[in-house]
C-alpha positions in Angstrom: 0.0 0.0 0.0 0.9 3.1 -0.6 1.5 6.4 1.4 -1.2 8.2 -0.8 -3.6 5.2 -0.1 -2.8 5.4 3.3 -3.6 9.2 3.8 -7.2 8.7 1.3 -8.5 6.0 3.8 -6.9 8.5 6.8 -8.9 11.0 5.6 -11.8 9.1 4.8 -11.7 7.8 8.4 -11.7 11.0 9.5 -14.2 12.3 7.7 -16.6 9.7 8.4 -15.9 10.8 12.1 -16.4 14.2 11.7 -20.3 13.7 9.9 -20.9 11.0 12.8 -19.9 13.8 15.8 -21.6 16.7 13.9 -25.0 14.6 13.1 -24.4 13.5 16.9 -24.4 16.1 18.5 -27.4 17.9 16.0 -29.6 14.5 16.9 -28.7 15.6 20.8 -29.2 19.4 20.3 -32.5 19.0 19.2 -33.6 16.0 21.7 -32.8 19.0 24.7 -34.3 21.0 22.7 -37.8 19.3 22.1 -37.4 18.2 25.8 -37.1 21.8 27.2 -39.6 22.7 24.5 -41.8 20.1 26.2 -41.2 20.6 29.6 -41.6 24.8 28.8 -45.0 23.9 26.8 -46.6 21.8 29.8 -45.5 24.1 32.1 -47.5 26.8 30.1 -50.6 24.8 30.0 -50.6 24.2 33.5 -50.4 28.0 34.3 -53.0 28.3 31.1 -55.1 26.0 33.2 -54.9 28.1 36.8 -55.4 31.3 35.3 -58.5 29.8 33.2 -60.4 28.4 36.7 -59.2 32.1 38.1 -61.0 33.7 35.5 -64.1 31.2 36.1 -63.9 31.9 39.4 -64.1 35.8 39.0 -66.7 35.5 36.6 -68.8 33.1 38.9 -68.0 35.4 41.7 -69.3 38.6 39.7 -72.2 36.8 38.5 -73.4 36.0 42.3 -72.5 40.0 43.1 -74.5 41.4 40.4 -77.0 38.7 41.4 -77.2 39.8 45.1 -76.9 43.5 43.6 -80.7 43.1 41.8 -82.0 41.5 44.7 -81.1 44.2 46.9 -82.4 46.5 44.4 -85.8 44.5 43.9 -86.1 44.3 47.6 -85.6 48.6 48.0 -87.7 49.2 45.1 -90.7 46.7 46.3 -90.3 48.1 50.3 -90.5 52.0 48.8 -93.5 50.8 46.1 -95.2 49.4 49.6 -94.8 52.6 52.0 -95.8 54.7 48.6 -98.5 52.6 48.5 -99.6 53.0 52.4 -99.5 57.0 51.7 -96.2 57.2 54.1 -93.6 59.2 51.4 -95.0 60.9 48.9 -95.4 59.9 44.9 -92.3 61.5 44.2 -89.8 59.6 46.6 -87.1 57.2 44.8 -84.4 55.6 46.2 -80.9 56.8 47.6 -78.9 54.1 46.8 -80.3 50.9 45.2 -78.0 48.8 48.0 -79.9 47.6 51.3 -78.3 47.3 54.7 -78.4 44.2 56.9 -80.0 44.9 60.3 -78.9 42.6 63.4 -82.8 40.9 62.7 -83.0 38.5 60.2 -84.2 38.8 57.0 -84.9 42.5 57.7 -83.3 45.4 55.8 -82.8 48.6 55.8 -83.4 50.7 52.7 -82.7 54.5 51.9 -85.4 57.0 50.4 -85.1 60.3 49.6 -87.2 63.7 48.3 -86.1 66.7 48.1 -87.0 67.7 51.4 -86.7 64.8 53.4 -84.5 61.7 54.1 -86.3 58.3 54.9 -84.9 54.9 56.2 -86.9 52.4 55.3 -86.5 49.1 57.5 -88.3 46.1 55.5 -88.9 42.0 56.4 -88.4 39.5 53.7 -90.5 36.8 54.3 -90.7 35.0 50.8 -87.8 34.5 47.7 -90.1 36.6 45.3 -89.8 39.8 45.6 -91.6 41.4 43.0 -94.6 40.3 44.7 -95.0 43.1 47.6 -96.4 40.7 50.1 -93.1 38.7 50.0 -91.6 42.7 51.1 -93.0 43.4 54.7 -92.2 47.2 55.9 -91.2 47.1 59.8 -90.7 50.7 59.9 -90.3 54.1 58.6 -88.3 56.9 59.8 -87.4 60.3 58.9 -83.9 61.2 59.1 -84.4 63.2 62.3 -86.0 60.6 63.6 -89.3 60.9 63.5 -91.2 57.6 63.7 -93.9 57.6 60.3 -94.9 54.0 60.4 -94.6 51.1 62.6 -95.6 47.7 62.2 -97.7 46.8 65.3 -96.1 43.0 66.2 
């Protein structure tokens, strides 16, 4: 055999070598790579997935306010239709805020009515779930915002 023989199949070796390290380590570069991929993509989904159910959550939680927030309406609107209705505050009374207060009784609330000359509190029972019906809205009392007494409900 010859040198130059010798240095072609040296060569060859060693190019053989070289396309088996480079295709090596470009097989292992991208096996990290989809691992970390992988890894980095579940990781995503599982944060994807907690800030999904907070966002349910949220959602259920401001359904249930805004709800409660009609209720309480409902209920202020039926108690003031009611004391309208018994000839306590006048025609022209509406509704301070649309929000009742609890009361240390329950399932009595206290709603506020306003004209433009007087304040009124207006302290109501709820003794059924339906409160466009203005039996299920019992007035306790009404008071004037210096305290005058207009209506009591005899127990």
């Amino acid at each position: 055999m010859s040198d130059q023989e010798q240095g072609l199949r040296a060569i060859s070796r060693e190019y053989l070598a070289a396309r088996i390290v480079i295709i090596g380590g470009l097989i292992l570069a991208f096996g990290v790579g989809g691992y970390y991929a992988y890894v980095l993509r579940s990781e995503i989904m599982a944060r994807r997935q907690v800030v999904m159910s907070e966002v349910q959550h949220n959602m259920a939680v401001q359904s249930a306010e805004e709800a409660n927030a009609q209720a309480g309406e409902q209920l202020c609107t039926t108690a003031l239709t009611n004391v309208k209705n018994f000839g306590v505050i006048p025609p022209f009374g509406q509704l301070a805020s649309a929000e009742p207060r609890k009361t240390d009784v329950t399932g009595r609330y206290v709603c506020i009515a306003v004209t433009q000359v007087s304040k009124y509190t207006i302290a109501a029972d709820l003794v059924c779930r339906n409160l466009k019906n203005a039996q299920c809205v019992n007035v306790f009392s009404v008071t004037q915002d210096d305290g005058t007494v207009l209506y009591q409900r005899h127990t």
